[in-house]
N, C-alpha and C positions, 0 to 999 in steps of 0.2 A: 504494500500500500504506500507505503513510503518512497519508494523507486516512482509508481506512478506520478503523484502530488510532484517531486521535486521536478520528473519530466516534463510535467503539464505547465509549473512554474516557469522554466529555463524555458519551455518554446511560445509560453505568453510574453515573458520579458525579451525575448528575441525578436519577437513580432511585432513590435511597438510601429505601429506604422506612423505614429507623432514624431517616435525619436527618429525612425528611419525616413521620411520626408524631409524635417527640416533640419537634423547634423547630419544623417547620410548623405547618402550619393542624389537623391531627390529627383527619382527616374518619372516621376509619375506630375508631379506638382511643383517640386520643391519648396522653396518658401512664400509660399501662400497663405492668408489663414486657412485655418479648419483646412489643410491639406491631409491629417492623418486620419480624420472623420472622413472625407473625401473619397482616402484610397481605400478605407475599410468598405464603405456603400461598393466601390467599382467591383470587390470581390467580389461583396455579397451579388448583385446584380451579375455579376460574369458568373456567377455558380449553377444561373438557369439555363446555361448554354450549354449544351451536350458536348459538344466538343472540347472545351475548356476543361481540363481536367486539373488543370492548376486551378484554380479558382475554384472548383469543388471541393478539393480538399485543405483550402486554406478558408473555408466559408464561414466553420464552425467556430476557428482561430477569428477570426475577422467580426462574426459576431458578441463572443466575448470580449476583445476589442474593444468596440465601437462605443460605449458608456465612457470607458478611459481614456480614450482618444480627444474624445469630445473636452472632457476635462483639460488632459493636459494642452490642447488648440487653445481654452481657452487660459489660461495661465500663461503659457505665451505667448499671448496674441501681443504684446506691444514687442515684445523681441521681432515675431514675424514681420509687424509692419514697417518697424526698423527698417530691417532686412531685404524688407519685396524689391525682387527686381526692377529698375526702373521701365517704362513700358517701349518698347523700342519704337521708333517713327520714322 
């Protein structure tokens, strides 16, 4: 039981799609607000596509997610706004 919890823990805290949008690599958004709430919905949304089998099995990951995300978007939303790209012209 123990092994499961700490597995479940390390690939929630791996999956942070807050942390990984706005200090990762930021494939999807990058610093935007609400970009980890963002990528979390694209999963869930890409999970009803047959084909996508990535998206299927990060659905469940992406739904636990989405409440934390939401939080920590909004904790640093003045970081992000800092931050936002300027818009190109």
């Amino acid at each position: 039981m123990r092994i499961a919890i700490l597995a479940l823990t390390m690939a929630l805290l791996a999956g942070c799609a807050t942390a990984n949008e706005t200090f990762g690599m930021g494939q999807l958004c990058g610093r935007q607000p609400y970009c980890g709430a963002a990528t979390d919905i694209e999963i869930i949304k890409g999970s009803t596509n047959d084909n996508d089998v990535y998206s299927r099995a990060l659905a469940p990951f992406a739904i636990i997610d989405l409440p934390f995300s939401i939080v920590a978007d909004t904790l640093i939303l003045p970081y992000t706004i800092f931050h936002m790209r300027p818009a190109q012209e």
